[in-house]
C-alpha positions in Angstrom: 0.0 0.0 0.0 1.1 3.6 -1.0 0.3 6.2 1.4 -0.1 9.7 0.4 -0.7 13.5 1.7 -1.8 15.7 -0.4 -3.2 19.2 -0.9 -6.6 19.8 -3.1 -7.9 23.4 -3.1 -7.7 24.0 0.7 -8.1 20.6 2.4 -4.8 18.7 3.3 -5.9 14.8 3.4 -4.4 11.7 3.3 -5.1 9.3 0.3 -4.3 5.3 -0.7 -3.1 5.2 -3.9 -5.0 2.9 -6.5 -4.3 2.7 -10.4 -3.6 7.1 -10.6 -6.5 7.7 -7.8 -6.0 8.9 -4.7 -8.9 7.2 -2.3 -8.9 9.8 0.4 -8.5 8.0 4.2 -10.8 8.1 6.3 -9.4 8.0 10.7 -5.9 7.5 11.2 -3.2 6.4 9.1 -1.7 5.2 12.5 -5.0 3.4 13.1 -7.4 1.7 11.8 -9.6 3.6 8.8 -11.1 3.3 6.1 -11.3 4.7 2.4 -13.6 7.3 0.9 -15.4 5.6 -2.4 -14.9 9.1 -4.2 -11.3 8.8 -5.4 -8.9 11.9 -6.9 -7.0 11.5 -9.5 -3.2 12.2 -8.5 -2.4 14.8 -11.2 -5.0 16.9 -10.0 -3.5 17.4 -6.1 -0.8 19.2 -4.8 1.7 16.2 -3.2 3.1 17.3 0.6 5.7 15.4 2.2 3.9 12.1 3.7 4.1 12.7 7.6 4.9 15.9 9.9 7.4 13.9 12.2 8.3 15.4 16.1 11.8 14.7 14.5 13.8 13.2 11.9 16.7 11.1 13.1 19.6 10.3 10.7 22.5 8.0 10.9 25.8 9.2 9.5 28.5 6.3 7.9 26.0 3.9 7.7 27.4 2.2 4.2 31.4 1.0 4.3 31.5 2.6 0.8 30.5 6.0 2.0 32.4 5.7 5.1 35.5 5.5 3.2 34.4 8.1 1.0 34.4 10.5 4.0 37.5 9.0 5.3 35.6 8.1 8.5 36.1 4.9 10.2 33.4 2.0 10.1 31.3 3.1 13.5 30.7 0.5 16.2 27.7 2.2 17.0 25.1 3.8 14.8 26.4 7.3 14.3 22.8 9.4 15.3 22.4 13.3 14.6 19.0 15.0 14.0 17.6 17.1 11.4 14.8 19.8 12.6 10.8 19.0 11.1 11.3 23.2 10.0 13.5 21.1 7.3 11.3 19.0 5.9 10.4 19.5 2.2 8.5 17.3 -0.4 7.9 16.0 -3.5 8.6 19.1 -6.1 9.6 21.5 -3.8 12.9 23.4 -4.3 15.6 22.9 -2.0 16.9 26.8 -1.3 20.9 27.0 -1.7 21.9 28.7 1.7 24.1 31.7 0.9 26.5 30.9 3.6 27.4 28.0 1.9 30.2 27.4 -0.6 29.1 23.9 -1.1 25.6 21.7 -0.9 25.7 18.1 -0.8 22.6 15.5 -2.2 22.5 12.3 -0.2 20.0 9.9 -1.0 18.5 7.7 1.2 16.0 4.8 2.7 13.6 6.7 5.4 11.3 4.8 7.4 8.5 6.1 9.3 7.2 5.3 12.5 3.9 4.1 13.1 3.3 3.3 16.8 5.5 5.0 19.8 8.5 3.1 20.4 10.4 3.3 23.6 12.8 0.5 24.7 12.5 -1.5 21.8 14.2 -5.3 21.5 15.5 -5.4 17.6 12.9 -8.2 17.1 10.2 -6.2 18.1 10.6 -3.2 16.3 9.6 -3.3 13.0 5.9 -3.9 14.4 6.6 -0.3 15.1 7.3 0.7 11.6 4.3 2.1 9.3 6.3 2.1 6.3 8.9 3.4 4.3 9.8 6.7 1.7 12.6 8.5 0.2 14.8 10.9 1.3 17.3 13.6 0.5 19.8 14.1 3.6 20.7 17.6 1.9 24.1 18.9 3.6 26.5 21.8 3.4 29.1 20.0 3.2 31.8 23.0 3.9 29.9 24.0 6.9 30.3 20.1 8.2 33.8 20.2 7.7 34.0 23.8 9.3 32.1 23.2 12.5 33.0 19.8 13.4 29.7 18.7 13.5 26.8 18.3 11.9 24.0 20.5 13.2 24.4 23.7 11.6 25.2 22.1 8.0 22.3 19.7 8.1 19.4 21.7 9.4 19.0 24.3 7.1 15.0 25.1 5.8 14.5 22.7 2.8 17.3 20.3 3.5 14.9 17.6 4.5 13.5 16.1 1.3 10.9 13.4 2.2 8.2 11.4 -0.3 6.5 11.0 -2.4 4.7 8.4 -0.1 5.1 6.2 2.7 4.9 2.3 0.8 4.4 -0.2 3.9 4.5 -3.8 2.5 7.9 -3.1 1.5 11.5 -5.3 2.7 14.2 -2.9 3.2 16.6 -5.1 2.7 15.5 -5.7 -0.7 15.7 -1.5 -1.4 17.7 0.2 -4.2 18.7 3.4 -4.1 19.6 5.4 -6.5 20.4 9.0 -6.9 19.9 10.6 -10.0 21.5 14.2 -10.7 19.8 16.1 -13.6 19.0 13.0 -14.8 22.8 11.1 -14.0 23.2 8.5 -11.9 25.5 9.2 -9.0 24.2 7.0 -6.6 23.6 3.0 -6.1 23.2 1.0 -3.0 21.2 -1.2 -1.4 19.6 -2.2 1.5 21.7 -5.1 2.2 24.3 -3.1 2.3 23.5 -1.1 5.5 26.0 -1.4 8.9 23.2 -1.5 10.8 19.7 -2.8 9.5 16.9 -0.8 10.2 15.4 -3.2 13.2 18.5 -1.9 14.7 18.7 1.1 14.4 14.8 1.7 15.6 15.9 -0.8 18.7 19.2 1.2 19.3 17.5 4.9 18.7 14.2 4.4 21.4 16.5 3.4 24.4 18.0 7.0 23.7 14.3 8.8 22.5 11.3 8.1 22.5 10.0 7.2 18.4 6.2 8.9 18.2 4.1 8.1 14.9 5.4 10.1 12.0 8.6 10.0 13.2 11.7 9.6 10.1 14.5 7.4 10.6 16.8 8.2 7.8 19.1 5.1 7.8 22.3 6.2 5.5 23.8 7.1 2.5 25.6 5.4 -0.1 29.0 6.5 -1.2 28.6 8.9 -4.3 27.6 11.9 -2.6 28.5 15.1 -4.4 27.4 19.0 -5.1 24.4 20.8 -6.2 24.0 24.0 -7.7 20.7 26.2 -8.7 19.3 25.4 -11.5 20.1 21.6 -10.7 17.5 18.4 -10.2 17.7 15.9 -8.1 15.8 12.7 -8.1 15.9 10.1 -5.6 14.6 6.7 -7.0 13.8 3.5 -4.8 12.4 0.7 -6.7 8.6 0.1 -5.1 8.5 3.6 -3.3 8.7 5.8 -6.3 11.2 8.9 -6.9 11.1 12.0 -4.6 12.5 15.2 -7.0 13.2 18.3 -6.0 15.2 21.4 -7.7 17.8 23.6 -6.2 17.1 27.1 -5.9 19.1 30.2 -4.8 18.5 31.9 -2.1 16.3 35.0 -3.1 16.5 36.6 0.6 
């Protein structure tokens, strides 16, 4: 099942998507509900990211390849740092080029979202916590990284959270391919199975540190192949079964 949020007119809802039609939910996504019998066609709504999340966690080094890449070492632990929800972005909208900023990084990755509140979580228990999973762009000024030291200045910048188009929950991430697409290149391919630490992890390791609330974003890790964006660039982030989140870049017009 593909989950959608969408805008039409004024109304923000929440749709199932069926053959092009949105059937508008009906309750709780993180509930039960049911389906409106008045579909919308897609192509006639304005796509929003899939969730609101409390927070966005993301896990730094979590692929050898990009690891080595950054000339970091393979963690023991999952590396954790958070991006703020004033980040978040979605499908189609432009990701704004901050002027403080030399350089701007894409990063493509395998988000999953939460779907019940996870605290203290055994690894074999908490994928029952999982709704589903989406794409997303860890977008990251990379010269302010290397400046500061650490990461929360160069990652939490409005627009640097790219998240959608949907939320697909019968979905095996370890089956996921990612790719990352730069006006229409490819620059990045990995795979699920390819992850340090799988996803059960890393929601087991992150709720005895926080507590996971529904619409919550794990972001779980780039491949290696990371590299700049300009304005005027597009960046698509493709995951075979999800769909492919795009966004352009944008100057700063402030």
């Amino acid at each position: 099942m593909k989950i959608y949020r969408f805008r039409r007119d004024t109304e923000i809802r929440m749709g199932v998507l069926r053959e092009e039609l949105l059937y508008p939910v009906k309750g709780s996504i993180f509930s039960d509900f049911t389906l409106d019998d008045d579909p919308i066609p897609i192509g006639e709504v304005k796509l929003l990211p899939p969730v609101h999340p409390t927070k966005i966690v993301c896990v730094g080094a979590n692929y050898r390849d990009h690891a080595a890449e950054m000339s970091r070492p393979i963690p023991e632990e999952p590396l954790l740092f958070l991006k703020p929800p004033s980040a978040l972005i979605g499908p189609f909208d432009s990701i704004v080029y901050p002027e403080m900023s030399q350089r701007v990084d894409y990063e493509g990755e395998l988000a999953l979202v939460m779907g019940k509140t996870a605290s203290r979580l055994r690894e074999e228990e908490a994928m029952s916590a999982v709704l589903g999973f989406s794409c997303f762009n860890d977008v990251t000024a990379r010269d302010l990284q290397k400046k500061d030291g650490q990461f929360t200045r160069a990652k939490s910048f409005d627009t640097f959270a790219a998240l959608g188009p949907c939320i697909r929950t019968d979905f095996d991430p370890a089956e996921a391919e990612i790719k990352t697409f730069l006006n229409g290149r490819l620059r990045q391919s990995g795979h699920g199975r390819q992850l340090i630490f799988s996803p059960a992890f890393l929601v087991s390791f992150i709720s005895r540190i926080m507590t996971l609330h529904p619409g919550d974003v794990v972001a779980t890790g780039t491949p290696a192949g990371v590299g700049p964006m300009v304005p005027g660039d597009r960046v698509d982030i493709r995951i075979e079964g999800i769909g492919t989140l795009s966004n352009d870049v944008i100057a700063n017009s402030r």
